[in-house]
N, CA, C, O and CB atoms as a CASP TS submission, in Angstrom:
PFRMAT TS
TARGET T0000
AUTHOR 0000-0000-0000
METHOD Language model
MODEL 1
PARENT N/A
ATOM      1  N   UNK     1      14.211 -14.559  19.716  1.00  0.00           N
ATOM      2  CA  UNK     1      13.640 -14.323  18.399  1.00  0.00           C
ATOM      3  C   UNK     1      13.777 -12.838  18.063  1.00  0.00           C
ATOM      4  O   UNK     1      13.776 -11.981  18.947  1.00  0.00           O
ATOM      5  CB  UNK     1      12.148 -14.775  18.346  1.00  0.00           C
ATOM      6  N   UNK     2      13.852 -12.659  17.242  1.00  0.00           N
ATOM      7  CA  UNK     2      14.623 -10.861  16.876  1.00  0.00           C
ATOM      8  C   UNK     2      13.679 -10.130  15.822  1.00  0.00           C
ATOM      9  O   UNK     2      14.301  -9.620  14.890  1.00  0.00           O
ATOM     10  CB  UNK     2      16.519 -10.909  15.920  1.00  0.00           C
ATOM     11  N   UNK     3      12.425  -9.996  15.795  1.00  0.00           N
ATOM     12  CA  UNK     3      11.787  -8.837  15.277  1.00  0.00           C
ATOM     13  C   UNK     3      11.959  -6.943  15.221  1.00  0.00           C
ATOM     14  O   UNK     3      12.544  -6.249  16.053  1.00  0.00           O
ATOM     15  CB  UNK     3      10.798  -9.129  15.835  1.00  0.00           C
ATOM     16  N   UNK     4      11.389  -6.576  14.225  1.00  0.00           N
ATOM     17  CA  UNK     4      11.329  -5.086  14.501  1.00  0.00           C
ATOM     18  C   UNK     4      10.859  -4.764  15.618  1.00  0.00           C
ATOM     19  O   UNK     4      10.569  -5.623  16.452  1.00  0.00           O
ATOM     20  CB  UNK     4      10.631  -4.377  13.657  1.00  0.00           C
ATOM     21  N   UNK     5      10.667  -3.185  15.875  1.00  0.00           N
ATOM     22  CA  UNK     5       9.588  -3.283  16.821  1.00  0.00           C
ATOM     23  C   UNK     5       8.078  -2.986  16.836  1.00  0.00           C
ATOM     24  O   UNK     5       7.239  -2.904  17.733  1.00  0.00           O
ATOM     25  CB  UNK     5       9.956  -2.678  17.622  1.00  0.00           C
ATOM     26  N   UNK     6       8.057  -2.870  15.620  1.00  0.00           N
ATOM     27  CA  UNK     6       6.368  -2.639  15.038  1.00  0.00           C
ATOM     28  C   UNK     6       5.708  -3.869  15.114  1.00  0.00           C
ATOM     29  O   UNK     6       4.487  -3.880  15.267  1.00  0.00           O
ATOM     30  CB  UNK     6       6.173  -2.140  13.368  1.00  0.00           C
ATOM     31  N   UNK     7       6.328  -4.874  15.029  1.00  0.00           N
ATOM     32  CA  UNK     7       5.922  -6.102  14.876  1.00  0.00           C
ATOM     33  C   UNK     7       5.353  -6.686  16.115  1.00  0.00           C
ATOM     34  O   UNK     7       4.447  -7.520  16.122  1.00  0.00           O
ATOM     35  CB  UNK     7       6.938  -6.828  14.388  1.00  0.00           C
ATOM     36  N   UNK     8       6.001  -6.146  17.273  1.00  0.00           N
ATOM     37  CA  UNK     8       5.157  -6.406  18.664  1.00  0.00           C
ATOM     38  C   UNK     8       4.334  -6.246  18.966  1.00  0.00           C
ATOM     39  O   UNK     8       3.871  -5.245  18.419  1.00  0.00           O
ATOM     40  CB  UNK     8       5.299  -6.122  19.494  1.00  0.00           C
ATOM     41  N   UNK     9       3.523  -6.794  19.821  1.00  0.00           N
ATOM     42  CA  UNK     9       1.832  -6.166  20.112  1.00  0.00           C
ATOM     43  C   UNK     9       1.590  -5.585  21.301  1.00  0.00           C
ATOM     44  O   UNK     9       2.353  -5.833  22.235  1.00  0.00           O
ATOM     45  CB  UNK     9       0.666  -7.254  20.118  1.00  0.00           C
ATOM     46  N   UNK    10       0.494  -4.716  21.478  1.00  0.00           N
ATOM     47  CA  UNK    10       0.739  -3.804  22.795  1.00  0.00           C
ATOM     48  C   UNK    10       0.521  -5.200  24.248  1.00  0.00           C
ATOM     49  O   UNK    10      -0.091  -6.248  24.456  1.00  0.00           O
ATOM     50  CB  UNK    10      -0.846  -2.156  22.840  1.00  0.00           C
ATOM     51  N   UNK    11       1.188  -4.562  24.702  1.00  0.00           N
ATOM     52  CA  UNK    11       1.728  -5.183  26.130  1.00  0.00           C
ATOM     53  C   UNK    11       3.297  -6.402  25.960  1.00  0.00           C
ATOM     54  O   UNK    11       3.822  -7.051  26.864  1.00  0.00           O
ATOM     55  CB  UNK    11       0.111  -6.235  26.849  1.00  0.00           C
ATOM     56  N   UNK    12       3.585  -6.358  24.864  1.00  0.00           N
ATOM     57  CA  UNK    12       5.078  -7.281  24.965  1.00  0.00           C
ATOM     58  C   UNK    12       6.192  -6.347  24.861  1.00  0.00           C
ATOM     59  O   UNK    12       6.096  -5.329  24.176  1.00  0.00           O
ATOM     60  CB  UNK    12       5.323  -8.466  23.666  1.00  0.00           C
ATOM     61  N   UNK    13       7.208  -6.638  25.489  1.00  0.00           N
ATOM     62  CA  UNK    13       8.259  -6.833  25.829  1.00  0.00           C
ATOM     63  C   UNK    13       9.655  -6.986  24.782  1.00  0.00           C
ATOM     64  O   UNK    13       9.665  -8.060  24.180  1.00  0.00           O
ATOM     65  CB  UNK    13       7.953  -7.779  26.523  1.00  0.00           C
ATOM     66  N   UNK    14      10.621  -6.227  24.536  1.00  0.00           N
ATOM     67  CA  UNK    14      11.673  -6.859  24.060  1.00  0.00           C
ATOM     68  C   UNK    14      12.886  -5.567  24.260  1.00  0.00           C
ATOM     69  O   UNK    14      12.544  -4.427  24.571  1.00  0.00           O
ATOM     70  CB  UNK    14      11.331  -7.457  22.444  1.00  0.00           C
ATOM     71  N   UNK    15      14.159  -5.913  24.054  1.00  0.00           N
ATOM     72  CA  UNK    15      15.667  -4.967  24.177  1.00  0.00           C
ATOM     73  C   UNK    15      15.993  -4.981  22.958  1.00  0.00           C
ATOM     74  O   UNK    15      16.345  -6.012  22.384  1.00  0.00           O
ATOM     75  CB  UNK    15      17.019  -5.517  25.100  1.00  0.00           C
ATOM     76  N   UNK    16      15.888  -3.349  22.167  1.00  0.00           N
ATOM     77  CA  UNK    16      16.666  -2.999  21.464  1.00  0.00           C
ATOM     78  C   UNK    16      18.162  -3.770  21.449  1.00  0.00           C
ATOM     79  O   UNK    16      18.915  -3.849  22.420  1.00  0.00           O
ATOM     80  CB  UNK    16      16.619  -1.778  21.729  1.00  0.00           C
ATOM     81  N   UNK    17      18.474  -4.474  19.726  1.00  0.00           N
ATOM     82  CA  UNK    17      19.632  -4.770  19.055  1.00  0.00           C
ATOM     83  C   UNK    17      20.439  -3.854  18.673  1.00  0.00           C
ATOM     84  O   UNK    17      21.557  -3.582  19.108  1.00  0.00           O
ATOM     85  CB  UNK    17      19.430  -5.375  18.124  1.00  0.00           C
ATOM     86  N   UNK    18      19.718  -3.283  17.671  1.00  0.00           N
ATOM     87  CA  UNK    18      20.222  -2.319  17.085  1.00  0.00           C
ATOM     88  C   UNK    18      19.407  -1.397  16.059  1.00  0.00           C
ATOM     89  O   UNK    18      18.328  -1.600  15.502  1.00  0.00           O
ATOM     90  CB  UNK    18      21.211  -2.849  16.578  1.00  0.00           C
ATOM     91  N   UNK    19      19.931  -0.755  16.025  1.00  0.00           N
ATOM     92  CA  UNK    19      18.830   0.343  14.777  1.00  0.00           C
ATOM     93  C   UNK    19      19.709   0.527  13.681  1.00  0.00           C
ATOM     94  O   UNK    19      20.856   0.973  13.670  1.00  0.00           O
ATOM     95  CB  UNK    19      18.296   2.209  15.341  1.00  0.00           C
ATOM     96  N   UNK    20      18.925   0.076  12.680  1.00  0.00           N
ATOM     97  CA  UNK    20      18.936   0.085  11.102  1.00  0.00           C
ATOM     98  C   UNK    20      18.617   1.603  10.444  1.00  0.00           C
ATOM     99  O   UNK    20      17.665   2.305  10.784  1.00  0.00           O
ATOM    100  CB  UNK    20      17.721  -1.028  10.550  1.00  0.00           C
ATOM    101  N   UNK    21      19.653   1.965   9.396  1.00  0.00           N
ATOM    102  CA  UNK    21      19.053   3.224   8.690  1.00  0.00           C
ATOM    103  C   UNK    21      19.724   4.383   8.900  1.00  0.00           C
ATOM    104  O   UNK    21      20.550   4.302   9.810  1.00  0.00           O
ATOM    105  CB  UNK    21      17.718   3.516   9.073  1.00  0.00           C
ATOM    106  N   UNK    22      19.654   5.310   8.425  1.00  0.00           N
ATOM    107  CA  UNK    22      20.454   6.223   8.182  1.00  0.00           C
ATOM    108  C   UNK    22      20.566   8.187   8.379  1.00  0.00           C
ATOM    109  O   UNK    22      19.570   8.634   7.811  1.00  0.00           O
ATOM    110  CB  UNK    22      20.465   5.787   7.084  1.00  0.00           C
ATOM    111  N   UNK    23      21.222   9.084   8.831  1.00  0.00           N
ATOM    112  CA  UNK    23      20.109  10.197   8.473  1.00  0.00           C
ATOM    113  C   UNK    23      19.907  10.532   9.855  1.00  0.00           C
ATOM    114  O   UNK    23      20.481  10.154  10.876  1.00  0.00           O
ATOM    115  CB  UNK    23      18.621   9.710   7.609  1.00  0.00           C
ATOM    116  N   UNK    24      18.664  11.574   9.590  1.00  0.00           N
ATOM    117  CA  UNK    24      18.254  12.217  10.714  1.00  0.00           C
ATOM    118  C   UNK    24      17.611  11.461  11.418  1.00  0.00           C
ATOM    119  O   UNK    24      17.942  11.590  12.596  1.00  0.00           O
ATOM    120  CB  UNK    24      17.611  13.243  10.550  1.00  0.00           C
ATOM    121  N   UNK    25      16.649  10.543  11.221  1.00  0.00           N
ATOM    122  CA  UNK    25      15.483   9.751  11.507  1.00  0.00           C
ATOM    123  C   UNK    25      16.336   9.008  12.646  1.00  0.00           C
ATOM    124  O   UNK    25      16.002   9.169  13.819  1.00  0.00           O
ATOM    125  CB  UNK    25      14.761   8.788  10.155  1.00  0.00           C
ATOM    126  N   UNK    26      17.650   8.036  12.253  1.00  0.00           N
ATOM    127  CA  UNK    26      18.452   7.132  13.031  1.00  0.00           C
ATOM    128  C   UNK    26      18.702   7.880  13.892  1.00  0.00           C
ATOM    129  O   UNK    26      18.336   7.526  15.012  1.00  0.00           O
ATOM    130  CB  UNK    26      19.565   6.504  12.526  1.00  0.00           C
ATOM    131  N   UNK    27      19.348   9.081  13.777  1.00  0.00           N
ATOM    132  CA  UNK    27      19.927  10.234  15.119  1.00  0.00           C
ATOM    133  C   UNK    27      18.885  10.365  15.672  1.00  0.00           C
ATOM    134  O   UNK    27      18.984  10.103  16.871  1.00  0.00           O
ATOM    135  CB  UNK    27      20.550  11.819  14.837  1.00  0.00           C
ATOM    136  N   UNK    28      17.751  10.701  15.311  1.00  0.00           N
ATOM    137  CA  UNK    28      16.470  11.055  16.315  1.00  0.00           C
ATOM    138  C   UNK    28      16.322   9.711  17.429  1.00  0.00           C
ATOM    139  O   UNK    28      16.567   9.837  18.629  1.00  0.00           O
ATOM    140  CB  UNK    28      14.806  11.237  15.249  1.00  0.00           C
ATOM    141  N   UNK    29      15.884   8.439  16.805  1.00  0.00           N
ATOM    142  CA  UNK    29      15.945   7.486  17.333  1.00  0.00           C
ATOM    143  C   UNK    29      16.440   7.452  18.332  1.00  0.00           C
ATOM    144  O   UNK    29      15.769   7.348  19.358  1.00  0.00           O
ATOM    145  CB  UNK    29      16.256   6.846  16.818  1.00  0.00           C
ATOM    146  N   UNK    30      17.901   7.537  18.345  1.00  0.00           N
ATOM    147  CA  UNK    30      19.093   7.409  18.972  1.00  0.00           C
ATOM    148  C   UNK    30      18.912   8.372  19.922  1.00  0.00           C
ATOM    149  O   UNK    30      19.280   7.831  20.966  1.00  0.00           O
ATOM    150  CB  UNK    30      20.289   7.541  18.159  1.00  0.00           C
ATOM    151  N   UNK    31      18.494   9.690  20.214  1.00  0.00           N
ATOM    152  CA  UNK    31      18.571  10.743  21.113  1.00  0.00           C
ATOM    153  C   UNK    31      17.556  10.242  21.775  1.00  0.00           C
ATOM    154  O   UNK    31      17.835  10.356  22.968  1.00  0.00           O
ATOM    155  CB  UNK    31      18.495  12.174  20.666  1.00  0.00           C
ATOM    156  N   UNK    32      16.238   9.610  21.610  1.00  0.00           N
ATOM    157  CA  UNK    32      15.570   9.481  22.122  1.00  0.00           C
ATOM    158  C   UNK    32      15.488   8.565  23.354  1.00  0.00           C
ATOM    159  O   UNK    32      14.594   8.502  24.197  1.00  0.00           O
ATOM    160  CB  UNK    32      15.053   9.448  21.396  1.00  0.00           C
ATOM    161  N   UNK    33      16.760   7.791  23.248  1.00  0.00           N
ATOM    162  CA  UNK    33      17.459   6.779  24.071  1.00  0.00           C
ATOM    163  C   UNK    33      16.779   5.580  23.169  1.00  0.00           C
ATOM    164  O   UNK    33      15.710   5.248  23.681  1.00  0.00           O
ATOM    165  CB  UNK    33      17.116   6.810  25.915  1.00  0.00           C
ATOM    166  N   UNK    34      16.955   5.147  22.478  1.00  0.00           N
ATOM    167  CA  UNK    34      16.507   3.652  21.534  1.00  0.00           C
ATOM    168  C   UNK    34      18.037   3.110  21.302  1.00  0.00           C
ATOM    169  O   UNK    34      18.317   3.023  20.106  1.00  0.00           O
ATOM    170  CB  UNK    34      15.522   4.000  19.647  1.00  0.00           C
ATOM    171  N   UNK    35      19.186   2.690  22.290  1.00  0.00           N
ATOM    172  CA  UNK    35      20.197   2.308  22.171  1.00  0.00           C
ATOM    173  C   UNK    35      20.234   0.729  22.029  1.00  0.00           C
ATOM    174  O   UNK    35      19.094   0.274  22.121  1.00  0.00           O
ATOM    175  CB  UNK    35      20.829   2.864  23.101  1.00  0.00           C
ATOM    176  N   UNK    36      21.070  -0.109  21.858  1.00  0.00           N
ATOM    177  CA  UNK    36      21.018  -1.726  22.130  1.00  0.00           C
ATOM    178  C   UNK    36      20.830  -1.819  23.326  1.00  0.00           C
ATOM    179  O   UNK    36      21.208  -0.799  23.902  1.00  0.00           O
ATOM    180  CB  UNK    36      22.203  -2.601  21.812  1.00  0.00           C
ATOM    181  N   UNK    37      20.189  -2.987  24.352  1.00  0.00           N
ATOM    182  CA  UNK    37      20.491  -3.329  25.474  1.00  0.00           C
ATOM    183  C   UNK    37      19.628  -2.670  26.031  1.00  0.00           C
ATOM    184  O   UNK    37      19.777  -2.623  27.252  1.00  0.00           O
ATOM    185  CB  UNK    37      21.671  -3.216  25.866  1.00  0.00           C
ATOM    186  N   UNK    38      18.204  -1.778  25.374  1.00  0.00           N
ATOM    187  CA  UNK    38      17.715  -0.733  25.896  1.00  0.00           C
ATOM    188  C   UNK    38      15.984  -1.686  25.758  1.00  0.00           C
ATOM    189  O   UNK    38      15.469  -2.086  24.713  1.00  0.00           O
ATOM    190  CB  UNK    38      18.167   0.941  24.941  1.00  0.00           C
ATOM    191  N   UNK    39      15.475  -1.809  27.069  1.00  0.00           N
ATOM    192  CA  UNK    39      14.502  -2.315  27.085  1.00  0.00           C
ATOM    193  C   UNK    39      13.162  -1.538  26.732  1.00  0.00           C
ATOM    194  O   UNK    39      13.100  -0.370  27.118  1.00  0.00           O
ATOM    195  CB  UNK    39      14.577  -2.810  28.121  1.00  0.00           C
ATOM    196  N   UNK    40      12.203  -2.008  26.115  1.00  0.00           N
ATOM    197  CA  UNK    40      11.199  -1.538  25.890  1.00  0.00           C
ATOM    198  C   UNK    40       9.866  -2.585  25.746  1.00  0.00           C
ATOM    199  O   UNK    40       9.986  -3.767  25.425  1.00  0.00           O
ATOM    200  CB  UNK    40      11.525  -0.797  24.862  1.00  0.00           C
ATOM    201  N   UNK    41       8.281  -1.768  26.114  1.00  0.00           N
ATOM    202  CA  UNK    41       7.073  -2.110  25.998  1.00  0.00           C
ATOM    203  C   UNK    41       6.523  -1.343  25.413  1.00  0.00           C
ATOM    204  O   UNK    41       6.369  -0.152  25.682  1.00  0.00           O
ATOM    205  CB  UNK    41       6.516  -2.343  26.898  1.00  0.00           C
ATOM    206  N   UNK    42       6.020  -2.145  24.216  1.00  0.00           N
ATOM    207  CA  UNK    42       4.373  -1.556  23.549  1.00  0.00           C
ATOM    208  C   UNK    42       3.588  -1.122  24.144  1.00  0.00           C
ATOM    209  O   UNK    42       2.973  -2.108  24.548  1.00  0.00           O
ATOM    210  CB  UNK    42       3.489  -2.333  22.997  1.00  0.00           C
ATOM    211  N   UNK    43       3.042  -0.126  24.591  1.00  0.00           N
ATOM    212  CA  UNK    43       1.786  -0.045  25.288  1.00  0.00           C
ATOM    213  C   UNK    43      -0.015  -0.172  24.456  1.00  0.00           C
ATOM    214  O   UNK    43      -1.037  -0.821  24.676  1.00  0.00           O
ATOM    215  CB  UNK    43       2.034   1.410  25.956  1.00  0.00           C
ATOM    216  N   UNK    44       0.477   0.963  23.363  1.00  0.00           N
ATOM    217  CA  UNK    44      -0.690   0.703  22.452  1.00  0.00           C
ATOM    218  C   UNK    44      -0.804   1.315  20.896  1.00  0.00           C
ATOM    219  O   UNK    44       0.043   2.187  20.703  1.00  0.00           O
ATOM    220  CB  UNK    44      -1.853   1.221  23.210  1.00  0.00           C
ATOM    221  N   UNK    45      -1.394   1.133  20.112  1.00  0.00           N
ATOM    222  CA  UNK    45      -1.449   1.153  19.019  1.00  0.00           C
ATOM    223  C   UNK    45      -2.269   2.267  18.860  1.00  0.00           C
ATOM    224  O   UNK    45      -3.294   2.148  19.531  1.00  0.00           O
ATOM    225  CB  UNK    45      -1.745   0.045  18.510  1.00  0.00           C
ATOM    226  N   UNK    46      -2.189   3.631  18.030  1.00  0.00           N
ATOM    227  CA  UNK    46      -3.276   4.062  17.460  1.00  0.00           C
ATOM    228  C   UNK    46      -4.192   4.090  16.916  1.00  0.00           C
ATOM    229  O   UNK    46      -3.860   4.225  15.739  1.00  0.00           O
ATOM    230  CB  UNK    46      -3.272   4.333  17.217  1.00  0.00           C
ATOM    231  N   UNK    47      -5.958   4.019  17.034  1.00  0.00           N
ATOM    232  CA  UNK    47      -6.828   3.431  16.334  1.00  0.00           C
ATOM    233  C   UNK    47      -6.669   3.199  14.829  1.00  0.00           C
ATOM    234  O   UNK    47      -6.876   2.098  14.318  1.00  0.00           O
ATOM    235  CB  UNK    47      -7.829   4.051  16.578  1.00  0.00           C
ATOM    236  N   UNK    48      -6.375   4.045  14.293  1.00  0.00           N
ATOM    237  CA  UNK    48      -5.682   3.470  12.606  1.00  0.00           C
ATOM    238  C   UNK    48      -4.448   2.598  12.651  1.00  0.00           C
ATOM    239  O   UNK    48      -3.910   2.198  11.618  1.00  0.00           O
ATOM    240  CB  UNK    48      -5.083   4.845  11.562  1.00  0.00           C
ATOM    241  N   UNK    49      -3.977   2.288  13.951  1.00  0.00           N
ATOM    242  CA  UNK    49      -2.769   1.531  13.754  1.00  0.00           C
ATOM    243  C   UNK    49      -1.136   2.590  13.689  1.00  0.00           C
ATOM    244  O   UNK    49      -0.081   1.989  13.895  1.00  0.00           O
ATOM    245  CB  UNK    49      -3.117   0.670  12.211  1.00  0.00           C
ATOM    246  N   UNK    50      -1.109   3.642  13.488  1.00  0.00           N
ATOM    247  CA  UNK    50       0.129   4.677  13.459  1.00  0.00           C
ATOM    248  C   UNK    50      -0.581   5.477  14.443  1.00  0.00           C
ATOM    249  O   UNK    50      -1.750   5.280  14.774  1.00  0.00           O
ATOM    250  CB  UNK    50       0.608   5.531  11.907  1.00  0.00           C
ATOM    251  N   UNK    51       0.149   6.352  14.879  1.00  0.00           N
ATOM    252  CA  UNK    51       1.573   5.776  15.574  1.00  0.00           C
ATOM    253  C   UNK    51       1.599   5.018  16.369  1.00  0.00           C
ATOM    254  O   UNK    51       0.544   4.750  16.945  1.00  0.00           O
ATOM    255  CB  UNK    51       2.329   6.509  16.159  1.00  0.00           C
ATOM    256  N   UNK    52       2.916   4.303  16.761  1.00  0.00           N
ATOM    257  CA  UNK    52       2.619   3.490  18.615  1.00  0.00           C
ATOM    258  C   UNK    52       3.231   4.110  19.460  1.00  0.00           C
ATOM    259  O   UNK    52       4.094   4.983  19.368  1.00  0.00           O
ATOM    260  CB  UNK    52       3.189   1.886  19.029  1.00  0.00           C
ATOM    261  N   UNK    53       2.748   3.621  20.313  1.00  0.00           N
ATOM    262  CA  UNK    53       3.197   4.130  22.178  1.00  0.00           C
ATOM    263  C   UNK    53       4.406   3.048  22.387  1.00  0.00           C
ATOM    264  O   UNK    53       4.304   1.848  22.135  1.00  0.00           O
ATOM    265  CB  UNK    53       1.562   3.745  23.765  1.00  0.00           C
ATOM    266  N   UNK    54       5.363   3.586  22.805  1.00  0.00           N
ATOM    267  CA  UNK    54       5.885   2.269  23.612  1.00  0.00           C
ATOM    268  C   UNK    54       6.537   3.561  24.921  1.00  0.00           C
ATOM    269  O   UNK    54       6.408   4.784  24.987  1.00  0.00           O
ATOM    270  CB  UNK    54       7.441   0.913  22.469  1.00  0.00           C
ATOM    271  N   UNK    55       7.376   2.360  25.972  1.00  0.00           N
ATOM    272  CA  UNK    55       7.926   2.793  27.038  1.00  0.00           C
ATOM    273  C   UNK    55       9.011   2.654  27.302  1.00  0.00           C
ATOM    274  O   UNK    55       9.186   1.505  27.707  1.00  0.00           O
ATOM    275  CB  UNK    55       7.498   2.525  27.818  1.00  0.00           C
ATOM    276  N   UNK    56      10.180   3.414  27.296  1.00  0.00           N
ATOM    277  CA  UNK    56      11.225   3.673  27.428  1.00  0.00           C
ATOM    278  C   UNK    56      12.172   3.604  28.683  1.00  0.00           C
ATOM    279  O   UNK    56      12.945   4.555  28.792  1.00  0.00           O
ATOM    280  CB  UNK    56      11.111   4.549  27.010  1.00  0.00           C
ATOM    281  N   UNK    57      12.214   2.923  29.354  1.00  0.00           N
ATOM    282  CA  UNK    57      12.798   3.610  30.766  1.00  0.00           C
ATOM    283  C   UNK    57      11.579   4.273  31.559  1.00  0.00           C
ATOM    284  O   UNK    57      10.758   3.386  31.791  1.00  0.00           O
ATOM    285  CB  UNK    57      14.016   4.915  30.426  1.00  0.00           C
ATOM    286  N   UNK    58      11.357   4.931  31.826  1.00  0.00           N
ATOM    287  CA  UNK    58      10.185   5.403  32.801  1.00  0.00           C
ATOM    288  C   UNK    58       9.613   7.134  32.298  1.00  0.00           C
ATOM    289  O   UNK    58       9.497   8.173  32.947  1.00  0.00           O
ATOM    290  CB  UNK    58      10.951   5.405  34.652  1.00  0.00           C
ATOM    291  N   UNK    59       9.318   6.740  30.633  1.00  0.00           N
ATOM    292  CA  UNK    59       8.455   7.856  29.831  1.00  0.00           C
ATOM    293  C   UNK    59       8.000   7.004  28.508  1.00  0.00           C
ATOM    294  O   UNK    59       8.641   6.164  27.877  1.00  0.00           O
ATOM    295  CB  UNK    59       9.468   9.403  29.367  1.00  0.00           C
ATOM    296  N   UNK    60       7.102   7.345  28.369  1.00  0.00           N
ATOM    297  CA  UNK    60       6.275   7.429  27.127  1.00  0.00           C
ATOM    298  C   UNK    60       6.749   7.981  25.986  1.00  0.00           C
ATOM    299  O   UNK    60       7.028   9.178  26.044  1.00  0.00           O
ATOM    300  CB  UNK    60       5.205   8.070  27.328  1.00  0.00           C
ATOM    301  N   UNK    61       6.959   7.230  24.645  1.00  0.00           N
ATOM    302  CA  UNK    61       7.266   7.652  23.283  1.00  0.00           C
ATOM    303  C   UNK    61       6.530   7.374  22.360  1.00  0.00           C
ATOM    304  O   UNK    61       6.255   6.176  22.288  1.00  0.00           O
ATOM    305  CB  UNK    61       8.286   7.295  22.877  1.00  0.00           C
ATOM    306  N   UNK    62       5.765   8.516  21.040  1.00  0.00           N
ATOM    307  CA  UNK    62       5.552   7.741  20.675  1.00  0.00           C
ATOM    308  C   UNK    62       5.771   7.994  19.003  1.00  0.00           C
ATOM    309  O   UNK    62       5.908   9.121  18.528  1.00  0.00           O
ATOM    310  CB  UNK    62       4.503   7.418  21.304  1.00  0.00           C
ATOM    311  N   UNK    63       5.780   6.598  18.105  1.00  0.00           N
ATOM    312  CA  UNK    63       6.757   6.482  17.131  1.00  0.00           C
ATOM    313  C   UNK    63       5.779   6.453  15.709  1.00  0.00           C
ATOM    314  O   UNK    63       4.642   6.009  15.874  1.00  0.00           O
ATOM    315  CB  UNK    63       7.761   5.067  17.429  1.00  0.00           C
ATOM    316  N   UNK    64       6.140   6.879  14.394  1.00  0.00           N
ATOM    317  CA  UNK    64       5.758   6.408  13.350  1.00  0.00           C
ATOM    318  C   UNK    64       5.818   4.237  13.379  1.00  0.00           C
ATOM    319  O   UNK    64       6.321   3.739  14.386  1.00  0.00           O
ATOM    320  CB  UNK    64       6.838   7.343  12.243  1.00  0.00           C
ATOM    321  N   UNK    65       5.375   3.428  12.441  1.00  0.00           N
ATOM    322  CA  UNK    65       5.360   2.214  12.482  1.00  0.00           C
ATOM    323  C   UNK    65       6.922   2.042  11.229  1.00  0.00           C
ATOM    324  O   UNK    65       7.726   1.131  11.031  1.00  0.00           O
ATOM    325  CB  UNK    65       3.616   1.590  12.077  1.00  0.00           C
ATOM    326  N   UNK    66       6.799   2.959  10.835  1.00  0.00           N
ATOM    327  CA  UNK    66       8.356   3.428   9.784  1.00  0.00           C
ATOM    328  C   UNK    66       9.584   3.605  10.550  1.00  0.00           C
ATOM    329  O   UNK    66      10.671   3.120  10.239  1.00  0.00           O
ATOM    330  CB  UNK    66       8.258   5.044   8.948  1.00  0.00           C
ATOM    331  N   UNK    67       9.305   4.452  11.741  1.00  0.00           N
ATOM    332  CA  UNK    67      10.259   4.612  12.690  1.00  0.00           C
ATOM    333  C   UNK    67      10.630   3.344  13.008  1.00  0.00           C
ATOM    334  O   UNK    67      11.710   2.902  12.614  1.00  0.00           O
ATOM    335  CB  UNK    67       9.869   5.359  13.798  1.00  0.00           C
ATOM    336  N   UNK    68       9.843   2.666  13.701  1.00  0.00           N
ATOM    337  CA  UNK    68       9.777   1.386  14.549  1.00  0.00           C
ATOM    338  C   UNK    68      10.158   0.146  13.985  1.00  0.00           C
ATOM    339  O   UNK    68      10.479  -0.867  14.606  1.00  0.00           O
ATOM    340  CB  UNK    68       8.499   1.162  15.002  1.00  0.00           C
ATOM    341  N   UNK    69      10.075   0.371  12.239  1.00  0.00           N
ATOM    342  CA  UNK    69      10.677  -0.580  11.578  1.00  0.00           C
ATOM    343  C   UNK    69      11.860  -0.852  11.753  1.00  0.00           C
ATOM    344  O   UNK    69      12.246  -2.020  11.811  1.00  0.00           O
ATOM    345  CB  UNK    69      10.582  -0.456  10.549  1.00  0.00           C
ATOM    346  N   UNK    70      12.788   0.350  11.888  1.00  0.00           N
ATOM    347  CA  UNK    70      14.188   0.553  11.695  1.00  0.00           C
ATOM    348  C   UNK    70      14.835   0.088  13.020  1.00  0.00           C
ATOM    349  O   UNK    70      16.036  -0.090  13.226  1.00  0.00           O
ATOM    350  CB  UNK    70      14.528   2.072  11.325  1.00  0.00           C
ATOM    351  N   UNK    71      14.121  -0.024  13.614  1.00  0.00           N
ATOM    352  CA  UNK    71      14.704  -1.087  15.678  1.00  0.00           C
ATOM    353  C   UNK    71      14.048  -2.319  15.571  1.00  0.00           C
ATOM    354  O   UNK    71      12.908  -2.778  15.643  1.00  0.00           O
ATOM    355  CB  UNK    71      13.843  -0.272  17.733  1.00  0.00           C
ATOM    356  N   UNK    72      15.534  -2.784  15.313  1.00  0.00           N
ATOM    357  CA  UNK    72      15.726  -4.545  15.960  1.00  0.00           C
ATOM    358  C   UNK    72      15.524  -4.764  17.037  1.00  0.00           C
ATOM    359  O   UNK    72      16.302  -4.249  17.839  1.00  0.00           O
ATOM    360  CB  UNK    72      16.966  -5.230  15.977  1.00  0.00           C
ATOM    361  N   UNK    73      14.476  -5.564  17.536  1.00  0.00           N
ATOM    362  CA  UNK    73      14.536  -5.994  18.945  1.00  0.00           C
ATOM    363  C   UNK    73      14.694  -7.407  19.507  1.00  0.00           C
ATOM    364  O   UNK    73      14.255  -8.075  18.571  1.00  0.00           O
ATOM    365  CB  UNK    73      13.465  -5.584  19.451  1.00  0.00           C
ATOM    366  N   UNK    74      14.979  -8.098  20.269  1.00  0.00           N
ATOM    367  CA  UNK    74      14.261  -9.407  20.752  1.00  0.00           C
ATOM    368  C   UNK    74      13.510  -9.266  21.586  1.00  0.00           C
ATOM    369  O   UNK    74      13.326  -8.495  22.529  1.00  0.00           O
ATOM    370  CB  UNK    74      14.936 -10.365  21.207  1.00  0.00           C
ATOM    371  N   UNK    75      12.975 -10.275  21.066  1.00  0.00           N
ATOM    372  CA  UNK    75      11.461 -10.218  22.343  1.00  0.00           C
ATOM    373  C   UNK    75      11.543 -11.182  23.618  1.00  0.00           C
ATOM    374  O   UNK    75      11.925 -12.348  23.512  1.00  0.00           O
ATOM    375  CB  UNK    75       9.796 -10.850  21.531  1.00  0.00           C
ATOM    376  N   UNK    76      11.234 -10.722  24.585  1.00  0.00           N
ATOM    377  CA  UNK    76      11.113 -10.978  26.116  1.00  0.00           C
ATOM    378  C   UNK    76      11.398 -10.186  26.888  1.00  0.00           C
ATOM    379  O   UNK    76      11.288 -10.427  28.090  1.00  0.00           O
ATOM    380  CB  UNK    76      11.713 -11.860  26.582  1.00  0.00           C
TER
END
C-alpha cells in the first residue's frame, strides 16, 4: 500500500519510493539520505502534530509534515 510519509503513525514502518517535488526542499530531502529502497520508522509526532521524528538508518531526523508529504512510501 503506498502512502506519504506523514500519513504513518509513530511506530510503523515503510521504504521510501520516491520523492515528489522540486527545488531545494527535494535536494535537502535527498542529502539527508531519503532515497527509494531507503527504509524508515516514525518514531513520534510533535505535541501540535509538526514536526515528526522518524529514523533513518541508525539517526534520528526530524521533518516538517510538508516535507514528509513529498516521500512516497510503502508501508511494512
Amino acid at each position: 500500500m503506498t502512502k506519504t510519509l506523514n500519513q504513518l503513525l509513530p511506530g510503523e514502518t515503510g521504504v521510501v519510493i520516491k520523492v515528489t517535488g522540486d527545488g531545494p526542499v527535494k535536494r535537502r530531502i535527498v542529502d539527508m539520505g531519503l532515497v527509494a529502497g531507503t527504509k524508515v520508522k516514525v518514531q513520534k509526532f510533535a505535541p501540535l502534530g509538526d514536526p515528526m521524528e522518524i529514523k533513518v538508518k541508525n539517526f534520528n531526523l526530524s521533518l516538517r509534515k510538508s516535507e514528509a508529504a513529498l516521500i512516497q512510501v510503502k508501508k511494512g
